[in-house]
C-alpha positions as a Markdown table, in Angstrom:
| # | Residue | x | y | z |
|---|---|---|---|---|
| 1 | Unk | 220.9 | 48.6 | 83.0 |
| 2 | Unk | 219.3 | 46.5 | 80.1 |
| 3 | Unk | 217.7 | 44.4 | 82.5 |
| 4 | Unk | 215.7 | 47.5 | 84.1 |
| 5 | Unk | 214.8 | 49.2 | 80.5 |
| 6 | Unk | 213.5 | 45.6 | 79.9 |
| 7 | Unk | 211.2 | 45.7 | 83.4 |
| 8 | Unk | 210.3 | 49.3 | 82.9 |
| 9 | Unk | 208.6 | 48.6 | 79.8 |
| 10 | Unk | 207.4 | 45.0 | 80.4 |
| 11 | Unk | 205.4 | 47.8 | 83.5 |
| 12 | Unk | 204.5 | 50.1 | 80.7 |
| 13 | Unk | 202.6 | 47.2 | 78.8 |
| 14 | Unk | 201.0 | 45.8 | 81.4 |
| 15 | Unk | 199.9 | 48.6 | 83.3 |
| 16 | Unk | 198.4 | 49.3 | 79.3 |
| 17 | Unk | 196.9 | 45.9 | 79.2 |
| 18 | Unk | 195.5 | 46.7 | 82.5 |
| 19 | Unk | 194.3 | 50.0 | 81.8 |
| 20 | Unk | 192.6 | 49.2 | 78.5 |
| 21 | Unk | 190.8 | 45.7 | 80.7 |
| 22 | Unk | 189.1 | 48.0 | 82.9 |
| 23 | Unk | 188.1 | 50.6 | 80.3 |
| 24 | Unk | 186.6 | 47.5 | 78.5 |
| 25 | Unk | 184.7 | 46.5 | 81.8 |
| 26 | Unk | 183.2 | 50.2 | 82.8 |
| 27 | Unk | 182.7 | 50.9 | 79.3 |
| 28 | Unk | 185.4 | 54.3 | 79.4 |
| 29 | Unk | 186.6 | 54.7 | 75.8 |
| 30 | Unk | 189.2 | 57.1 | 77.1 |
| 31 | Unk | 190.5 | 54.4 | 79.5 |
| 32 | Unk | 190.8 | 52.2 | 76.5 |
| 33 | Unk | 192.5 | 54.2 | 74.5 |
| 34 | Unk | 195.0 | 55.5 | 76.7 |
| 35 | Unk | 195.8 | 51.6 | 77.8 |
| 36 | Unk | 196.5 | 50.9 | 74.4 |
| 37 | Unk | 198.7 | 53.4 | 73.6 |
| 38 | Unk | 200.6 | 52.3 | 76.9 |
| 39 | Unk | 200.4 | 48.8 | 75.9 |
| 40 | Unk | 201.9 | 50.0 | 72.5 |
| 41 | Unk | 204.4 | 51.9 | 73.9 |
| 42 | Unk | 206.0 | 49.3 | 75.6 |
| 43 | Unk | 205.6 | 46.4 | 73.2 |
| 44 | Unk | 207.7 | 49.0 | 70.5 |
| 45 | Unk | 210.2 | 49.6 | 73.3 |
| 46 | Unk | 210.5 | 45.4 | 73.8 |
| 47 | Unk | 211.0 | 45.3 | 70.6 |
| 48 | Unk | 213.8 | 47.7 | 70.6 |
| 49 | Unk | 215.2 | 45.8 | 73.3 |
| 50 | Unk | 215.7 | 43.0 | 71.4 |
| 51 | Unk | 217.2 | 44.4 | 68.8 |
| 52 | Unk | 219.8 | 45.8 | 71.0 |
| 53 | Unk | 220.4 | 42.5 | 72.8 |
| 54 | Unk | 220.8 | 40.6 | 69.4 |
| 55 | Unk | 223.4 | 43.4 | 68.2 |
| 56 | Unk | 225.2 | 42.7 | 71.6 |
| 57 | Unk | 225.7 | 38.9 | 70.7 |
């Protein structure tokens, strides 16, 4: 179950990374936005991930 929270939100930050790239490249500032919050959102969610694995240990 860890193992697919950790995909899921590796997905959520690159689908944000990817998001905010092409809002760069057509110049949407709503694209860029919403990518980074994305991006965000999943980095936080690693991070809580790793927390929980280094409370498991």
């Amino acid at each position: 179950m860890a193992s697919d929270d950790k995909m899921a939100n590796k997905k959520d930050e690159m689908a944000g990374k990817a998001k905010e790239k092409l809002g760069d490249a057509t110049d949407n500032e709503q694209w860029q936005a919403e990518g980074k919050g994305k991006k965000a959102k999943g980095d936080i969610k690693q991070a809580g991930e790793k927390i929980k694995d280094a409370f498991r240990d």
